[in-house]
C-alpha positions as CSV (number, residue, x, y, z in Angstrom):
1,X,0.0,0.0,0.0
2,X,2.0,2.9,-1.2
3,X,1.6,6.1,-0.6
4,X,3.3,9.1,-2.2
5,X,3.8,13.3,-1.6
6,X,0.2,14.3,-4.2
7,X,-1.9,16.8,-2.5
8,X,-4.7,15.0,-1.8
9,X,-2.5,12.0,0.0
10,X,-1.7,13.3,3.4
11,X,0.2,11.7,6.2
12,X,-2.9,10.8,7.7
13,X,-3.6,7.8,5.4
14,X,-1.0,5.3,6.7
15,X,-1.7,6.3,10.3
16,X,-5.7,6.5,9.3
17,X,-5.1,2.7,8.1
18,X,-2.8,1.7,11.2
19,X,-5.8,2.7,13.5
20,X,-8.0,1.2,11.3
21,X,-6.0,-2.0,11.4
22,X,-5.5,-1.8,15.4
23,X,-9.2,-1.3,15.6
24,X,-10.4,-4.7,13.9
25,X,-7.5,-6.9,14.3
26,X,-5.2,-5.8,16.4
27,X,-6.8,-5.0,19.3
28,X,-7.7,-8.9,19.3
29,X,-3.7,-9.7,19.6
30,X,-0.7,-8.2,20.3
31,X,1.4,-6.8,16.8
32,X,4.8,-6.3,16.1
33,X,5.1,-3.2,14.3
34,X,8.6,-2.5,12.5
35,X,9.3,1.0,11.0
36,X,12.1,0.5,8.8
37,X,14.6,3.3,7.7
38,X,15.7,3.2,3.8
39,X,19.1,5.2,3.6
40,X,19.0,7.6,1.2
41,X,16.2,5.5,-1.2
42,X,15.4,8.1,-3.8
43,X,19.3,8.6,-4.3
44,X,20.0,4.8,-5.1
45,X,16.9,3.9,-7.4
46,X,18.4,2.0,-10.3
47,X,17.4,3.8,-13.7
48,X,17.5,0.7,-16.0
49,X,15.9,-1.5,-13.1
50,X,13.2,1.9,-13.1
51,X,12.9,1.8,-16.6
52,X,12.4,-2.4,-16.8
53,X,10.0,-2.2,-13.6
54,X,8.1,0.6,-16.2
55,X,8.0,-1.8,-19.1
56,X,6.4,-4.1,-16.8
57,X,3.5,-2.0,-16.3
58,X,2.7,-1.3,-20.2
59,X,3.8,2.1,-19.7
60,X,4.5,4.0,-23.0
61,X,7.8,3.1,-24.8
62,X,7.9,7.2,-25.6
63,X,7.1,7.9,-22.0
64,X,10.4,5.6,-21.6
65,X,12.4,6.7,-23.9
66,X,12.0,10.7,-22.3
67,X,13.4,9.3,-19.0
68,X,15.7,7.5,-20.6
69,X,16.9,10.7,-22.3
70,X,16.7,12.6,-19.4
71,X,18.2,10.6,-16.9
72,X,21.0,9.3,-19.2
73,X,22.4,12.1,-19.5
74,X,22.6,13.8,-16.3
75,X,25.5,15.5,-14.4
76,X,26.7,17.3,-11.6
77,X,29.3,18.9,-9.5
78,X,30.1,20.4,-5.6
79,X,29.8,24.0,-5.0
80,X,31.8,24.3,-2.3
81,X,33.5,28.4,-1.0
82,X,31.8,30.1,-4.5
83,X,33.8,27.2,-6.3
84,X,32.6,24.2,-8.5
85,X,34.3,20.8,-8.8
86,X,35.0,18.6,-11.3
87,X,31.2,17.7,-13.5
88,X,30.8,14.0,-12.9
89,X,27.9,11.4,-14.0
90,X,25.1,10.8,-12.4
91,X,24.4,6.7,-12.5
92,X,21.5,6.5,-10.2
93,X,18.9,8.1,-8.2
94,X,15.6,10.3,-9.0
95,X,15.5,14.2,-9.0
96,X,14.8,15.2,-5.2
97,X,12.4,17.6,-5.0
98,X,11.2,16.4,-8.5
99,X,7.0,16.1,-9.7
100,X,8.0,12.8,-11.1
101,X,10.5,11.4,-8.2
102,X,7.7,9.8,-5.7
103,X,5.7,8.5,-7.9
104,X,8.8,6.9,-10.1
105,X,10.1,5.7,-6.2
106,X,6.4,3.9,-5.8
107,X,7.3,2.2,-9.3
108,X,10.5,1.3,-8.0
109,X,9.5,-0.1,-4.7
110,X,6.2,-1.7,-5.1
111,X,7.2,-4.8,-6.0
112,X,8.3,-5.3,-2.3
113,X,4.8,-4.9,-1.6
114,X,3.6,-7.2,-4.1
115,X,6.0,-10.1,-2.5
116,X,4.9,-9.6,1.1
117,X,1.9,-9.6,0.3
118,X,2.2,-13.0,-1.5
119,X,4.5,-14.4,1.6
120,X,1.2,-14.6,3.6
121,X,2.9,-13.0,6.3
122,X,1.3,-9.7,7.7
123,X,-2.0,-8.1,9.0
124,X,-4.6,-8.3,7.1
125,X,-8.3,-6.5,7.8
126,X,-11.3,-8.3,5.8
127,X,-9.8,-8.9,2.1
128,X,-7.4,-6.0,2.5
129,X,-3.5,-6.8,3.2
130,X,-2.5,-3.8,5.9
131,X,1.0,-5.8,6.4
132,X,3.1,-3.2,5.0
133,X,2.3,1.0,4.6
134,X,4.5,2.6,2.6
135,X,5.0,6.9,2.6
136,X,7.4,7.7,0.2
137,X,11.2,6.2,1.4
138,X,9.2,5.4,4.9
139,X,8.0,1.9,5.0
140,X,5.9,0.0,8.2
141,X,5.9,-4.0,8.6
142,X,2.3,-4.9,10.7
143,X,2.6,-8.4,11.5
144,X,1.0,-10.8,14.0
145,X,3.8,-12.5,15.6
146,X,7.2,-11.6,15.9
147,X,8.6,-14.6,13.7
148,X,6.0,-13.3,11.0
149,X,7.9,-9.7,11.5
150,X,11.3,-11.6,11.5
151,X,10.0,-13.7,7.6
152,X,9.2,-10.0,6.5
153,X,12.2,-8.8,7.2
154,X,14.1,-11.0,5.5
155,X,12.1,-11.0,2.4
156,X,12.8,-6.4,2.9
157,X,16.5,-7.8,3.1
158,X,16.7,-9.6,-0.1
159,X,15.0,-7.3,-1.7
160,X,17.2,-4.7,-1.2
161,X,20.1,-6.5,-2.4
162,X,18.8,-7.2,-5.5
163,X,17.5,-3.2,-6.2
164,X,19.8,-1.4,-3.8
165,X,18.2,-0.1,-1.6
166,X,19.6,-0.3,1.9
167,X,17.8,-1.1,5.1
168,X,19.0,1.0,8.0
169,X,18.6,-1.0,11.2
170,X,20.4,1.9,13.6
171,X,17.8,4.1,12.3
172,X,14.5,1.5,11.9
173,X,12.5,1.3,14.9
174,X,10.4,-1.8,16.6
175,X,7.8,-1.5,19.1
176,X,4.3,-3.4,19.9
177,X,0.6,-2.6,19.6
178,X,-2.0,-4.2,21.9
179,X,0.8,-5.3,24.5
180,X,3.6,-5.4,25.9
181,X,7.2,-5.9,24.2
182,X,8.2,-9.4,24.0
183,X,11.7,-11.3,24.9
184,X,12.2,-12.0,21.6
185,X,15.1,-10.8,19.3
186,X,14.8,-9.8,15.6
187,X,17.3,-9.0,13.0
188,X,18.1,-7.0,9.8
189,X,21.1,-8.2,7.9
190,X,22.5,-9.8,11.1
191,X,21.9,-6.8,13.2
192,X,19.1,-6.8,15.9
193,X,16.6,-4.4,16.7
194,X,16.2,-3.0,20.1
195,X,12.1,-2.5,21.3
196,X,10.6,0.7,21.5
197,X,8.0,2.0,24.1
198,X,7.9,5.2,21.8
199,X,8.2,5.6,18.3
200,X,7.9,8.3,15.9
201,X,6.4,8.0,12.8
202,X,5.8,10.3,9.8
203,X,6.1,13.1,12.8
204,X,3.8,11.8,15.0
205,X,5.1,9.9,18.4
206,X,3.2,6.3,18.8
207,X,3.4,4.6,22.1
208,X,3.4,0.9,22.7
209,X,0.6,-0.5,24.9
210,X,-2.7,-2.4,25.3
211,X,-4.4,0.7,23.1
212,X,-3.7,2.7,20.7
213,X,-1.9,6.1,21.8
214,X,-0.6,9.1,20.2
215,X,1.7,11.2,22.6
216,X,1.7,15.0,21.7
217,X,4.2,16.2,24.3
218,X,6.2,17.2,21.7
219,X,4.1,19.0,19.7
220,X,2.6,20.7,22.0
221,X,5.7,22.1,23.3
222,X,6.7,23.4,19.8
223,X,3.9,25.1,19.1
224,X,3.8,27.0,22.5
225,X,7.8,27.9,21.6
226,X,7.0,29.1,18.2
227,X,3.3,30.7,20.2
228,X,5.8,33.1,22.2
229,X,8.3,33.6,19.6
230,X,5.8,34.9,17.6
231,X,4.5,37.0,20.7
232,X,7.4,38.3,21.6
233,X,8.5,39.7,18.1
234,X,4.7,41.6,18.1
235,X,5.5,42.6,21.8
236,X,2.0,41.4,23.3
237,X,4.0,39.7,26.3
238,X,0.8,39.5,28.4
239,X,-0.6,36.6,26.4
240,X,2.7,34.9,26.1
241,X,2.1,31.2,27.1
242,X,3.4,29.1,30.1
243,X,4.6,25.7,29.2
C-alpha cells in the first residue's frame, strides 16, 4: 500500500489505516510493528531497473524513452566556497524535490509490496492486506507474531540486495501494539533491533501498549515555543504562554 507526496494524499492515510488496522485486528492480539529506515532510497533507485520495472507496467515506450533521455544524460558537481568541482555522471537516483521522483520511487518499490503480500505474512483487515504501509522512502511491517515480522524482514533484506536499496537497522524502529514488548530478538542483515515503548512516525510519536496512543508532548511544546516567539517579536507579552 504505497503512498506518495500528491496533494490529496496526506500523512494521515498510513496512520488512518494503522488505527483502522489496530481497531479490527489488532486490538484482538498483540502486533509487532517494524518501521524500517531506507538510507537515502530516492538517491540509489536504479534507472534501467526503473525503466524495466516501467516496461512491466505497459507504460509507453515514448514515455520511456523521455526518461531515458533525461536521466542518461545527467551530471553534476560540488559548489563548495563560490567554487565548483569537477562535473561528474550521475548513474543513479531520481530528481529530489522532483514532480515525477515519488511516484517513479512507488514504481521502484512496489514490487516489495507485491511479495509480502504474497508471503502470507502480515496483517490483514477483511480482504485487504495492511502488512506493509509505505510513505514515500518510509516503509511500516504490521505483523502478527514476531517470527512473521522476523520472515518480512528478511524478504525487505533480499529485496534490497537485489535493487539497492539499503535497510538502516540503527535508524528502523520496533515497538508493539495491543501489548507489551516481548523477549524476543529480531534481526536485519544480522543486526538486531532493540524494542521501542515510543516511536515516531511520519512526525507523529506512537506509544506501545494495550491501546492505541498518540503522545503529543512534543508537539505541544513546539507550538507553544514558536506561540511566544511569535509574541514576543509583536510585543503582546501579556498573552505569552506558560509551558
Amino acid at each position: 500500500m504505497p503512498y506518495q507526496f500528491a496533494r490529496l494524499c496526506k500523512t494521515v492515510q498510513p496512520l488512518t489505516c494503522l488505527d483502522h488496522a489496530y481497531c479490527t485486528d489488532v486490538r484482538l492480539r498483540p502486533s509487532s510493528i517494524m518501521f524500517l529506515d531506507a538510507s537515502k532510497a530516492f538517491d540509489k533507485v536504479l534507472h534501467y531497473g526503473l525503466f524495466v520495472k516501467l516496461l512491466k507496467r505497459n507504460v509507453s515506450v515514448g514515455c520511456i524513452h523521455l526518461l531515458v533521455n533525461w536521466y542518461s544524460d545527467l551530471t553534476s558537481c560540488v559548489l563548495w566556497n563560490n567554487c565548483f568541482g569537477d562535473v561528474y555522471k550521475v548513474e543513479c537516483g531520481v530528481r529530489q524535490g522532483g514532480i515525477l521522483s515519488p511516484i517513479l520511487f512507488a514504481i521502484y518499490i512496489d514490487d516489495l509490496i507485491k511479495e509480502l503480500r504474497l508471503a502470507g505474512f502480515g496483517v490483514c483487515v477483511g480482504a485487504h492486506y495492511m502488512g506493509s504501509m509505505l510513505y514515500a522512502d518510509d516503509v511500516a511491517l504490521l505483523a502478527g507474531s514476531c517470527s512473521g515480522l522476523q520472515k518480512m524482514l528478511d524478504i525487505c533484506t533480499q529485496y534490497g540486495y537485489k535493487w539497492d536499496i539499503t535497510f538502516n537497522p540503527s535508524k528502523s524502529q520496533l515497538l508493539t501494539l495491543g501489548g507489551s514488548n516481548p523477549p524476543v530478538r529480531l534481526m536485519l542483515a544480522d543486526r538486531p533491533f532493540v524494542w521501542r515503548n515510543n516511536v515516531k512516525y511520519l512526525g507523529v510519536h506512537l506509544v506501545s501498549g494495550k491501546n492505541f496512543k498518540i503522545d503529543v508532548t512534543s508537539a505541544k511544546l513546539k507550538y507553544h515555543g514558536c506561540f511566544n516567539s511569535i509574541l514576543s517579536v509583536i510585543g503582546n507579552s501579556r498573552m505569552k504562554l506558560h509551558v
